[in-house]
C-alpha positions in Angstrom: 21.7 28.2 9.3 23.7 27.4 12.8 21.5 29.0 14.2 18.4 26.4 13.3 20.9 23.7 13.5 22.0 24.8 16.7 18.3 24.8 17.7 17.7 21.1 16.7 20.5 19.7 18.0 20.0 21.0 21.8 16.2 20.1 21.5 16.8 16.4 19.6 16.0 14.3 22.9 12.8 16.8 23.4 11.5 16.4 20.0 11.6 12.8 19.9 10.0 12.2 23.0 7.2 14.7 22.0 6.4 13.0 18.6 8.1 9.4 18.9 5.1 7.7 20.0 2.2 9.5 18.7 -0.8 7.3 17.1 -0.6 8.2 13.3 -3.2 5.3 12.4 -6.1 7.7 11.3 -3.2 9.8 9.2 -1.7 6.3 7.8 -5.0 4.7 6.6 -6.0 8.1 4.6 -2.8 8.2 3.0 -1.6 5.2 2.5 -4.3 3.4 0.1 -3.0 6.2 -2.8 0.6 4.6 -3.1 0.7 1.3 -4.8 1.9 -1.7 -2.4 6.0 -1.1 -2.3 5.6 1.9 -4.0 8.0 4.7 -2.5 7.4 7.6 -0.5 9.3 10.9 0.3 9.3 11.8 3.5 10.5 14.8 3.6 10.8 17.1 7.1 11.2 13.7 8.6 12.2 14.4 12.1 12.7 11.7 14.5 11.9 9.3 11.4 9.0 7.7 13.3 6.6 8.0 10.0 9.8 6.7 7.6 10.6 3.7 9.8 6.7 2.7 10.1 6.3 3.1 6.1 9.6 0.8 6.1 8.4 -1.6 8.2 4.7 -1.5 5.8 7.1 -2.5 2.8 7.0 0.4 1.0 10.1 2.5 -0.4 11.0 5.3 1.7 13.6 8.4 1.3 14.1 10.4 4.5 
């Protein structure tokens, strides 16, 4: 496990810059009519938490 945690923290700044800005609209609007308004979402292998913080920001329940 160090070794993947290892991995992730020397390639954090990377990541995020690779996946922080990327248009999810298309992705969003196919998933997002089957949960109920505020209803709450996992989002689990959450990464830079772009999706989690957009889904907060929507009103919706999230665990990252």
């Amino acid at each position: 496990m160090t070794a993947s945690v290892d991995y992730y923290n020397n390639h954090a700044e990377d990541f995020f810059a690779g996946t922080n800005e990327v248009d999810m609209t298309d992705v969003y609007q196919r998933f997002l009519p089957l949960i109920p308004t505020g209803g709450f979402i996992l989002d689990a292998g959450c990464g830079s938490g772009r999706d989690a913080k957009a889904f907060t920001d929507m009103g919706y329940r999230v665990d990252a």
